[in-house]
C-alpha positions in Angstrom: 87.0 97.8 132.4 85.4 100.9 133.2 82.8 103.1 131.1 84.7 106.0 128.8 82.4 109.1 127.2 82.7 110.1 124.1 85.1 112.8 125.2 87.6 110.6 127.0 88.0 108.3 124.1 90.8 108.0 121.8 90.9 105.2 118.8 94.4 105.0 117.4 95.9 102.6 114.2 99.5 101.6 114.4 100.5 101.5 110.5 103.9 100.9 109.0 106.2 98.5 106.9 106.3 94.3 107.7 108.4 94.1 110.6 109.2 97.7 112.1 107.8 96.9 115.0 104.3 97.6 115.6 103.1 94.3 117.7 105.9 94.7 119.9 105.3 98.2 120.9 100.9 97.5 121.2 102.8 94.7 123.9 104.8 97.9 125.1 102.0 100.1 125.5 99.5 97.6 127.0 102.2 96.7 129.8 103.1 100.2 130.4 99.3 101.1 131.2 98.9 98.0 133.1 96.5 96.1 130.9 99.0 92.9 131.4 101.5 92.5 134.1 104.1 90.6 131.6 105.2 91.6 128.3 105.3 89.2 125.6 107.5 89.0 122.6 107.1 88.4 119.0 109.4 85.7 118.5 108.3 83.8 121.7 104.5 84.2 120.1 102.9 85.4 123.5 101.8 88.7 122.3 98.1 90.3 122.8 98.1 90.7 119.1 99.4 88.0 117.4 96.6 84.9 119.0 96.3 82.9 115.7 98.7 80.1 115.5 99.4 81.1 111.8 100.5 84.4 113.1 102.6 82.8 115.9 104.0 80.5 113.5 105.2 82.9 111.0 105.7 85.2 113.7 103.9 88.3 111.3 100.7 89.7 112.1 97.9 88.4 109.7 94.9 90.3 110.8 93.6 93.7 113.0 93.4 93.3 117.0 92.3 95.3 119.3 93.7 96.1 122.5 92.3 98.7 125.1 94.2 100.8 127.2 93.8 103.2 129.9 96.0 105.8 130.4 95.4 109.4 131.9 92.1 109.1 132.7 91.1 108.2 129.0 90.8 105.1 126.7 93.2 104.2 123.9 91.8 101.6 121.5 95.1 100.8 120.3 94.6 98.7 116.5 97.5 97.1 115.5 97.6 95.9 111.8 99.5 93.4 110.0 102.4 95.3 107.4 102.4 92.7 104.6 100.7 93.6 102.1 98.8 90.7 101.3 96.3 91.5 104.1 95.6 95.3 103.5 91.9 94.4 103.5 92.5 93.9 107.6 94.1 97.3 107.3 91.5 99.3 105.9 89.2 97.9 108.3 91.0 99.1 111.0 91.5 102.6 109.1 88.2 102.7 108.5 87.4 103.1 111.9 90.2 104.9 113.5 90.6 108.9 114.8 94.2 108.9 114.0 97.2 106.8 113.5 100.9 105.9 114.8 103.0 105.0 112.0 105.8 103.1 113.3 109.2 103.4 111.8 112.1 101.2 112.7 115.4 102.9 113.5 117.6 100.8 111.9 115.6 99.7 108.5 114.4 103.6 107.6 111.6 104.6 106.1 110.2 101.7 103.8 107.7 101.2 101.0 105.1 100.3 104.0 105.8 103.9 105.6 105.0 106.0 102.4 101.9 103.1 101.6 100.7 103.8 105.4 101.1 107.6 105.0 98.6 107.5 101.6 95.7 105.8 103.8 95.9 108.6 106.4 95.5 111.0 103.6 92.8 109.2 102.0 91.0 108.3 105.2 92.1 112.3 106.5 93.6 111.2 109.4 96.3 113.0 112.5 99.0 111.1 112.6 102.2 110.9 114.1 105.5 109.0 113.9 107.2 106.6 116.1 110.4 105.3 115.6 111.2 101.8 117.1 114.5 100.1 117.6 116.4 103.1 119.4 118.1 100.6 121.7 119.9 99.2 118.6 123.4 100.3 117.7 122.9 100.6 114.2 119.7 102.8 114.8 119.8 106.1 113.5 116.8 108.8 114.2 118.6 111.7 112.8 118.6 109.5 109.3 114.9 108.8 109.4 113.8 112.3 110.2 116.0 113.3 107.5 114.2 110.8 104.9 110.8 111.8 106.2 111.7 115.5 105.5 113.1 114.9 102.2 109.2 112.9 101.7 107.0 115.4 103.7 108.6 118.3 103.9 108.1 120.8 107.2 105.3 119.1 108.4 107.9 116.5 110.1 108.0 117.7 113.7 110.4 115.7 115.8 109.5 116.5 119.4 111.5 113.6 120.9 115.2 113.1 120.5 117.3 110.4 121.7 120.0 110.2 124.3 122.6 107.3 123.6 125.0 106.4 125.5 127.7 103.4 124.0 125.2 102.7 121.4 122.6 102.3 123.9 119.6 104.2 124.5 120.0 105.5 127.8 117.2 108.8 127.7 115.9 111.4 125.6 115.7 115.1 125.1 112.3 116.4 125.3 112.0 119.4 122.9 108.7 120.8 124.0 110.6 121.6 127.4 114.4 121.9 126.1 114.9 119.4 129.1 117.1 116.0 129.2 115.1 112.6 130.7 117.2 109.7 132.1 115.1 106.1 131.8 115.5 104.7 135.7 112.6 102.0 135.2 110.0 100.8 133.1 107.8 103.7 132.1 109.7 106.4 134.7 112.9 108.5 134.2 114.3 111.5 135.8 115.9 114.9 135.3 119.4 114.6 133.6 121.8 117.4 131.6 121.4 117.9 127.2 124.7 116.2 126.3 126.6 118.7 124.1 126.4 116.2 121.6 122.7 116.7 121.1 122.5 120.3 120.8 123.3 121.2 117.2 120.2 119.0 116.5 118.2 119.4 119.2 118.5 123.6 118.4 117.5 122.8 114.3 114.4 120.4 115.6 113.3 123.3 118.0 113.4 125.9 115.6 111.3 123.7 112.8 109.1 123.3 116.0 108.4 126.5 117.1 108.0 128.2 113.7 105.4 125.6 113.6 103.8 126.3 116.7 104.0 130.5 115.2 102.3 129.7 112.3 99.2 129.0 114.4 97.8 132.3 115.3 99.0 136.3 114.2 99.6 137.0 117.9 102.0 133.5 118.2 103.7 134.8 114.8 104.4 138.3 116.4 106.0 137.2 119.8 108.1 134.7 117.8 109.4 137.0 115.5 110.1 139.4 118.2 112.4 136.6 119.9 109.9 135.8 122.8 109.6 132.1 123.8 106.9 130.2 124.1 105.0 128.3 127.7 105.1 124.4 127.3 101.4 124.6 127.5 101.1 126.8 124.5 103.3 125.2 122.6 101.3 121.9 123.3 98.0 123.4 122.7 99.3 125.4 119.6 100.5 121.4 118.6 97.1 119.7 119.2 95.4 122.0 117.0 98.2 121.6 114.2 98.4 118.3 114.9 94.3 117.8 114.7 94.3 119.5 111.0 97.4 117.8 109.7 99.6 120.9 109.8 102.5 119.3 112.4 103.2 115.3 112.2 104.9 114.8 116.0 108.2 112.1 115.7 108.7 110.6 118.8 110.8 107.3 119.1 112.1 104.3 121.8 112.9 100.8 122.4 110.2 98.2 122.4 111.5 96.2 123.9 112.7 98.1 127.0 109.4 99.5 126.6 111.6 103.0 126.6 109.8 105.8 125.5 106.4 104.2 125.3 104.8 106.4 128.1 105.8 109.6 126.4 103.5 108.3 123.1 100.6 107.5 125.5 100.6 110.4 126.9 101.2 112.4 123.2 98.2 110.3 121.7 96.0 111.3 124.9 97.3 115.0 124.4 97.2 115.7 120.8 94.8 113.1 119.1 91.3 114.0 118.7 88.2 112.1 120.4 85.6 111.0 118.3 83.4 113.6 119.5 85.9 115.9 116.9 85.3 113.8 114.2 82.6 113.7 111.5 80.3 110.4 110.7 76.9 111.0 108.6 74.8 108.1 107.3 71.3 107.7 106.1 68.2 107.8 107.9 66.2 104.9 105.9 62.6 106.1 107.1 62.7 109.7 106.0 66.0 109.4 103.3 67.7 112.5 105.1 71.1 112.3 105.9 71.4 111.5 109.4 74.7 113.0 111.2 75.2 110.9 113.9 78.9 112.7 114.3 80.0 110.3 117.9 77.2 112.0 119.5 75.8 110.0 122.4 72.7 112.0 122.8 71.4 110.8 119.9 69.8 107.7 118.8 71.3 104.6 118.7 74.0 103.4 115.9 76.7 101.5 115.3 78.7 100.1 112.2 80.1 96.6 112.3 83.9 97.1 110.9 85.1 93.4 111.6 84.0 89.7 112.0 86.1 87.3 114.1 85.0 83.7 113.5 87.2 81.2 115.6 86.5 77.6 115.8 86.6 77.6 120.0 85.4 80.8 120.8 82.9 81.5 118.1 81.9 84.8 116.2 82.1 88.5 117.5 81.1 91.2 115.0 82.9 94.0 116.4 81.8 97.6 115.9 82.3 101.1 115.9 79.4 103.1 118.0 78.4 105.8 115.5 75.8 107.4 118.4 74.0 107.1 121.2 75.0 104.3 124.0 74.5 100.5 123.1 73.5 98.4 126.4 73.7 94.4 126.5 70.0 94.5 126.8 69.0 96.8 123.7 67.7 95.4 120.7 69.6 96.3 117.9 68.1 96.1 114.5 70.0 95.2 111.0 68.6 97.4 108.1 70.9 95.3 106.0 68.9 91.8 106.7 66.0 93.1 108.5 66.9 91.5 111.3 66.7 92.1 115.1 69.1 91.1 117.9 69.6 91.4 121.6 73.1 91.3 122.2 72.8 90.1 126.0 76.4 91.0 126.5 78.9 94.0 125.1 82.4 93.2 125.1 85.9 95.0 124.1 88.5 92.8 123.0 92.1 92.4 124.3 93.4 90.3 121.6 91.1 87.4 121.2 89.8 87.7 125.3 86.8 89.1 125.4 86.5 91.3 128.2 82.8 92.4 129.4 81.5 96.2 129.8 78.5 97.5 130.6 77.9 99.4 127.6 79.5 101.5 125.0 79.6 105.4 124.7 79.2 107.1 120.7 83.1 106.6 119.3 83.9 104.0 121.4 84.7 100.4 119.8 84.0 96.6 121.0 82.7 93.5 120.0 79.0 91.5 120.1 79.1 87.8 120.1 76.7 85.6 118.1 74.9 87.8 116.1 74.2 85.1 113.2 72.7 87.9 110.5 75.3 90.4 110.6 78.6 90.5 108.4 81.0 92.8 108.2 80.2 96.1 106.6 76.5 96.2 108.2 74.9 98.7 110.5 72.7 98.2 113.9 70.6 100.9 114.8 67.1 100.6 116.1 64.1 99.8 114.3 62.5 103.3 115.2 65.3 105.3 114.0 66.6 102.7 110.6 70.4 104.1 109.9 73.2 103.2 107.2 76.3 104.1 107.0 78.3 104.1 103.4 80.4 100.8 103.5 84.0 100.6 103.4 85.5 99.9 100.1 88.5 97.3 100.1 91.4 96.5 97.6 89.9 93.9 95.1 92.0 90.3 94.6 93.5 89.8 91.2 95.3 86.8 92.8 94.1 83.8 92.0 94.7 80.1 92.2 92.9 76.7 91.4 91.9 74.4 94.3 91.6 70.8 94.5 90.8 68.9 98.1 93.2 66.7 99.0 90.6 64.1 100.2 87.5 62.5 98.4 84.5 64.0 100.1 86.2 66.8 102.0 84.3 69.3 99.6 81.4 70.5 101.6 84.4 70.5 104.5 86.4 72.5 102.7 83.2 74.7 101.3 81.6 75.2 104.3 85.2 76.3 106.1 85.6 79.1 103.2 82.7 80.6 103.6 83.3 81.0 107.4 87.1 82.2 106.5 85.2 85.0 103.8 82.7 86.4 106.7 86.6 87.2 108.5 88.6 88.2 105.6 86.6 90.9 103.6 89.7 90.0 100.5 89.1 86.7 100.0 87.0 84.8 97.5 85.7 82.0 95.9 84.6 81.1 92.4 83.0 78.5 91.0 84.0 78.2 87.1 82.3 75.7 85.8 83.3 75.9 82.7 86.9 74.9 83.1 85.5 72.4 86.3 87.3 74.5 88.8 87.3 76.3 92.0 89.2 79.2 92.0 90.5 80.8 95.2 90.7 84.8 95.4 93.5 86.6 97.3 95.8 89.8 97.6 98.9 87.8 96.8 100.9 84.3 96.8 101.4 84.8 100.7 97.6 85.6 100.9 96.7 82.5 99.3 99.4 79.9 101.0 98.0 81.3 104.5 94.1 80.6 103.4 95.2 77.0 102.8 97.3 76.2 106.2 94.4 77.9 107.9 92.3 75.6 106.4 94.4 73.1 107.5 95.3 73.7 111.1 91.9 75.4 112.3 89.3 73.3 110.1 91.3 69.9 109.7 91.2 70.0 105.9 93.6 70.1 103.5 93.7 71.6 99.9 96.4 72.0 97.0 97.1 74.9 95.3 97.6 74.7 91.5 98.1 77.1 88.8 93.9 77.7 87.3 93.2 76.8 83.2 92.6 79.6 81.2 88.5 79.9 79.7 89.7 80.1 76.0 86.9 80.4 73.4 86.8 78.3 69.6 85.4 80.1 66.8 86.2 80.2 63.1 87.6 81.6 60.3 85.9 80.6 57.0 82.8 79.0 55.2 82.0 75.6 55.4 79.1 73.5 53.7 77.9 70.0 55.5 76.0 67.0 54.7 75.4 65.3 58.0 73.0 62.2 58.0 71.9 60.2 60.9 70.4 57.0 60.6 69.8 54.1 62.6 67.3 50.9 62.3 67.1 48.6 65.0 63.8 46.6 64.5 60.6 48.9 65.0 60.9 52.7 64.4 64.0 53.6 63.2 65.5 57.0 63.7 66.6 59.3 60.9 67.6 63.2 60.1 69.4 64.4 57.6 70.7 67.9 57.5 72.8 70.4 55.1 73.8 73.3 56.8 76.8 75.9 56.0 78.9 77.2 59.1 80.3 80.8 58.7 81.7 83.4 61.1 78.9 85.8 62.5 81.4 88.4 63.4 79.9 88.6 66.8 81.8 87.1 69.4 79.7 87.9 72.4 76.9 85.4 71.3 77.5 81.7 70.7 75.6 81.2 67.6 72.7 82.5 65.1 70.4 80.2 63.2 68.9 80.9 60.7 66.8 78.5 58.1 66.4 78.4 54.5 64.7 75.5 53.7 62.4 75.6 50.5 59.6 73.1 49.5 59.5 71.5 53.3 62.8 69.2 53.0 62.9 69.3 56.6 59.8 70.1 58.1 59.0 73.3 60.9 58.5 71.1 63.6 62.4 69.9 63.1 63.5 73.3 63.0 63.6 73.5 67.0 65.4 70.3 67.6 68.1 71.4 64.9 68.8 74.9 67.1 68.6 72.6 70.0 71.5 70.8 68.8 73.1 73.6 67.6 73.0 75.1 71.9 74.1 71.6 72.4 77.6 71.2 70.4 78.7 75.0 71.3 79.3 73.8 75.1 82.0 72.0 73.9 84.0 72.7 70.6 85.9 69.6 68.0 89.2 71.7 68.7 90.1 71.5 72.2 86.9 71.1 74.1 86.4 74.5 74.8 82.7 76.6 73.8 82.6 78.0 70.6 81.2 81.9 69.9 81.0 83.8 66.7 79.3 80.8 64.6 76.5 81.8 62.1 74.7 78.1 61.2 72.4 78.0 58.6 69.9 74.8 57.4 69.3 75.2 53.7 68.0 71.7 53.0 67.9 68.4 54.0 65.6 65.2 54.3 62.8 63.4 56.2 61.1 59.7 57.3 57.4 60.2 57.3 57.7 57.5 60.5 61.8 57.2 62.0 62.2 60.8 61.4 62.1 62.5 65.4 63.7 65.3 67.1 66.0 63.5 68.5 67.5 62.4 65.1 67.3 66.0 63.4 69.3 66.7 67.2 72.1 64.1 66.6 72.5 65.1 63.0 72.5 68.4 63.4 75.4 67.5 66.1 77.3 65.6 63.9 77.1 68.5 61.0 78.7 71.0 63.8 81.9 69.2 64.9 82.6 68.4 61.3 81.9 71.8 59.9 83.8 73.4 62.8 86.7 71.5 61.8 86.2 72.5 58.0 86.2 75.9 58.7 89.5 77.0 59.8 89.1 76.5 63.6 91.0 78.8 66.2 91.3 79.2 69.7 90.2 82.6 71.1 92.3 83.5 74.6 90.8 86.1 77.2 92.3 89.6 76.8 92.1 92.0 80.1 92.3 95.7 80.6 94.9 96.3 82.9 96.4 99.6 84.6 99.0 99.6 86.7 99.7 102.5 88.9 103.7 102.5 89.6 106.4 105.5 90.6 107.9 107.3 87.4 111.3 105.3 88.1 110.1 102.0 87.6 107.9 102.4 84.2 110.6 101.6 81.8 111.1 98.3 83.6 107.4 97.2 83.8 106.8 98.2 80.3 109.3 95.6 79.4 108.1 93.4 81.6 104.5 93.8 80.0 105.7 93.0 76.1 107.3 90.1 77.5 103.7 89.0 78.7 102.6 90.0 75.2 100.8 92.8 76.5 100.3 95.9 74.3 100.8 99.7 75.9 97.9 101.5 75.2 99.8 104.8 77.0 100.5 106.4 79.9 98.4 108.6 82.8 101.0 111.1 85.6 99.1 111.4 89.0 99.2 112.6 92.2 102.8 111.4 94.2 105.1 111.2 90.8 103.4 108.1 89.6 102.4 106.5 86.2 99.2 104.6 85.9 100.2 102.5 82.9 97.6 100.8 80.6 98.1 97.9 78.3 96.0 95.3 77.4 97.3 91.6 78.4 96.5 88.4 77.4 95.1 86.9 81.0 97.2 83.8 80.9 100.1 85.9 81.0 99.2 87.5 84.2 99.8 84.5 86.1 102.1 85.2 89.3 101.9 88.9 88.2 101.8 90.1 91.5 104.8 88.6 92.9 107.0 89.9 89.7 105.3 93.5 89.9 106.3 93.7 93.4 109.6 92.9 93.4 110.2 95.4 90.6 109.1 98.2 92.4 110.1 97.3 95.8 106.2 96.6 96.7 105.2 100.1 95.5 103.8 99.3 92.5 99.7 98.0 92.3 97.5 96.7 89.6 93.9 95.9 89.1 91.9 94.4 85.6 89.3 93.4 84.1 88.0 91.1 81.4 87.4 93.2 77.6 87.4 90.8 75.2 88.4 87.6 73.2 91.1 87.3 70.8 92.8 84.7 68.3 95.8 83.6 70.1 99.0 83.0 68.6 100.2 79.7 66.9 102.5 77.9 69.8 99.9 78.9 72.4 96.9 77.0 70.6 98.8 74.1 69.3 100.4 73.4 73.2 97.2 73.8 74.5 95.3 72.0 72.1 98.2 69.0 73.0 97.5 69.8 76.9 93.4 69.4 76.5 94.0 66.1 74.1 96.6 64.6 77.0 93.8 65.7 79.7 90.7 63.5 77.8 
């Protein structure tokens, strides 16, 4: 592939809903261009996109490829995201480096909960975008119904510029607005003059009107001659569109057929037409020598930069951090230096990535994206520069997993295995993660959702050979008590020689401070026990909270006191004040009213008005208690409540199907609480049946 400037370079996100049709058209676009010479189809799993055999076999996408195309004397880096939302972290890497996005829109389903969630990232991430709507050639497709929907959404921005031609229920052309002009499809990616159909025009006259007052809006002198009934040149009106387009003012709806690859060279061309290079977007980091901001802005005269956006780690073809160059012009024979591990690296070869092929350039221009191989220090999230000119760029910030789900290998000894292939899995998959709770001797596995975490296991599976189950994770519950206690604990043992003996009287009490295991305190008078004892009775004491009488679980919120006890000039030792101080805990514990503390969390979720009488519900049936209610932007609630955490077990699943996927959640630990009567006494039965 040849070398693109900065200038000729266009980086473009195709967003949308779970199976409207994104994969299928990258396919269309890439054979249109001429990047392959046979286009493959979803269900056969023979796309570009979709390489990993978890994709293919579930025949979704699962992560972010990249697919380059040439078209009009310019480079599209087409990034095609998956649409469940389970992988949105794949998602926002893709946004994260993008110039503008395509947010595809099948004819037939509508606008879906994936349309409005894609529409809120190009807000957030301030990107152009326009529509495509997929499925044309199917009879039950209707484009007059989702521009309708869309306008009801987003108002006059909605610019179709595209309308269909159907013939029998069959796509057969389209009416291009811009020109007032009618298109018959002859071939793959060609078409030819043909008359409006009457039956078009009471549309096609609204959609030119909404167009041109757009295109008026742009300039005083465009607003005069359109008020006084002149008409517009196509050129103007396409110029007049890039601009509005560029700041957000006009979002283009064009539409086709995938899978006839109908329509596809009409969105090229509108992406090479109205979407802006790099060199029009902004990009500032931080110049680590001199602590001045450093506003690299796609320039290629500057020094070199780039930020690494993605990590691909396969099994048979190894790892490629790909990147996004931020300035200047990155050569396979640079050396490249990693502020983030002071680290440097000669990359010896630049690639861009069709899918998982790597495909070898000569070097990359400023806003141009592609892929180093082997570069062992570098994640995802760092930045290369050189190590004259040391630059960083602000990382990207990814949804957080609440998901979570214990882990137990299938096979004795397949834990390093199974360790080892994680961590590999987490340098790909910025949402994943791992924890190691000890307490609870478990390994809890992070994720965006139930999907998330069933597809982390077959991966592990099919690519690494190991296998895992899935279980539902225990619950760190705490042991305290509620009253005074007052114990005489005396250990002694003779068994020839030195014996050992400690004796001990200590009270038990609630400290009232539940962050903090225990306090000791000693009130010995007249040297009962003696000073040097005093250690190995605290010692004890750090000993028996690890694991409480109750349940098994640690104890907090203990206040111990030794007020007296006894001594052997010659058996008495540390280790018998230790055990007797032991024994004195477990049974004073148990004397004192003992109760199981469960985890409560702060939790806010952020849901449309319509739905927050049924999560509300649905949150006092997880004993949950509403703490109230926030409005923001979009007619939503952010409701907080706080939850006991046990109860938010398969939360994500139930919150989702609620709110038809809009609805999202995040928490975090606050405190301990007694828990209710039937909770401790079942798990109290659960913990006994488990020793």
């Amino acid at each position: 592939m040849k070398v693109y400037r900065t200038d000729e370079i266009r980086n473009v996100v195709l967003l949308g809903h779970g199976g409207s049709g994104k994969t299928s058209l990258a396919e269309a676009m890439a054979y249109v261009s001429g990047a392959v010479n046979r286009m493959g189809k979803v269900g056969d799993g023979n796309t570009i996109s979709d390489f990993d055999k978890e994709e293919q076999k579930r025949g979704f996408s699962i992560g972010t490829s990249l697919i380059p195309i040439e078209w009009e004397k310019a480079k599209i880096n087409v990034l095609d995201t998956p649409g469940y939302f389970d992988f949105v972290g794949e998602v926002e890497e893709a946004v994260s480096v993008a110039d503008a996005a395509v947010i595809v829109v099948s004819g037939k389903a509508g606008v879906e909960v994936g349309t409005e969630k894609a529409w809120d990232l190009c807000d957030k991430y301030n990107l152009p975008r326009m529509i495509y709507v997929t499925e044309m050639d199917l009879d039950d497709a209707s484009f007059r119904q989702v521009v309708e929907t869309l306008r009801e959404k987003y108002g006059k921005v909605i610019a179709p510029h595209f309308m269909p031609i159907r013939e029998n229920e069959k796509l057969v052309g389209y009416v291009n607005i811009i020109k007032n002009a009618g298109r018959r499809y002859t071939d793959i990616g060609k078409r030819e003059e043909c008359e409006i159909p009457d039956y078009c025009m009471d549309y096609l006259q609204q959609y030119r009107e909404a167009l041109m007052e757009s295109v008026a809006e742009t300039s005083e002198e465009f607003l005069d001659r359109y008020l006084s009934g002149e008409e517009f040149s196509v050129e103007e009106i396409r110029s007049a569109m890039r601009t509005e387009v560029m700041d957000g003012d006009i979002v283009p709806v064009a539409m086709g057929s995938n899978i006839q690859a109908q329509g596809v060279a009409n969105l090229l061309s509108d992406i090479v037409r109205f979407f802006p290079s790099p060199a029009n977007r902004e990009c500032v980091g931080m110049n680590r020598k001199t602590n001045a901001i450093y506003e690299a802005n796609y320039d290629f005269a500057k020094a070199k930069s780039a930020y690494v956006y993605k990590t691909m780690v396969d099994p048979f073809i190894g790892k490629y951090s790909f990147i996004k160059v931020c300035s200047g012009v990155i050569k396979g024979d640079d050396v490249l230096y990693n502020a983030d591990t002071d680290a440097e690296a000669k990359p010896g070869k630049i690639y861009t990535m069709l899918g998982n092929k790597p495909v070898e350039v000569s070097e990359l221009f400023a806003g141009d994206i592609g892929a180093i191989a082997k570069l062992t220090t570098t994640k995802t999230g760092d930045t290369l520069s050189t190590k004259n000119t040391q630059i960083t760029f602000a990382k990207t910030e990814y949804s957080q997993p609440y998901t979570y789900m214990k882990y137990t290998t299938n096979s004795k000894g397949d834990e390093d295995k199974v360790s080892q292939a994680l961590s590999r899995m987490m340098a790909e998959d910025v949402t994943m993660k791992v924890v190691n709770d000890t307490e609870n001797r478990q390994i809890l596995l992070y994720g965006m959702g139930d999907q998330h975490l069933e597809i982390i296991a077959s991966k592990l599976a099919s690519r690494y050979k190991v296998a895992i189950t899935l279980e539902k994770p225990k619950v760190a519950f705490r042991e305290t008590i509620r009253k005074k206690s007052d114990i005489d604990s005396k250990y002694k043992k003779q068994s020839g020689g030195h014996g050992q003996y400690g004796h001990v009287k200590m009270t038990f009490e609630p400290s009232g401070n539940l962050e903090e295991a225990f306090t000791f305190e000693e009130k010995v008078v007249g040297g009962a026990v003696p000073k040097n004892y005093f250690p190995a009775v605290e010692k004890g004491l750090q000993e028996a909270v690890l694991k409480g009488p109750l349940a098994g679980y640690p104890v907090v919120g203990i206040k111990a006191t030794l007020y007296d006890g006894s001594y052997h000039p010659v058996d008495s030792s540390e280790m018998a004040f230790k055990t007797a101080t032991i024994q004195a805990f477990k049974k004073g514990i148990m004397e004192a009213s003992p109760v199981l503390l469960e985890p409560i969390v702060s939790l806010k979720v952020t849901v449309p008005d319509e739905y927050t009488g049924d999560v509300m519900g649905d949150l006092n049936k997880r004993r949950g208690r509403v703490l109230g209610m926030t409005p923001v932007n979009g007619g939503k609630q952010v409701i907080e409540a706080d939850v006991p955490m046990m109860e938010l077990y398969g939360y994500c699943t139930t919150l989702r199907s609620m709110t038809g996927g809009r609805g999202i959640y995040e928490y975090q630990f606050a405190r301990y609480e007694q828990a209710p009567n039937d909770v401790q006494e079942k798990e109290i039965a659960n913990r006994a049946a488990e020793e």
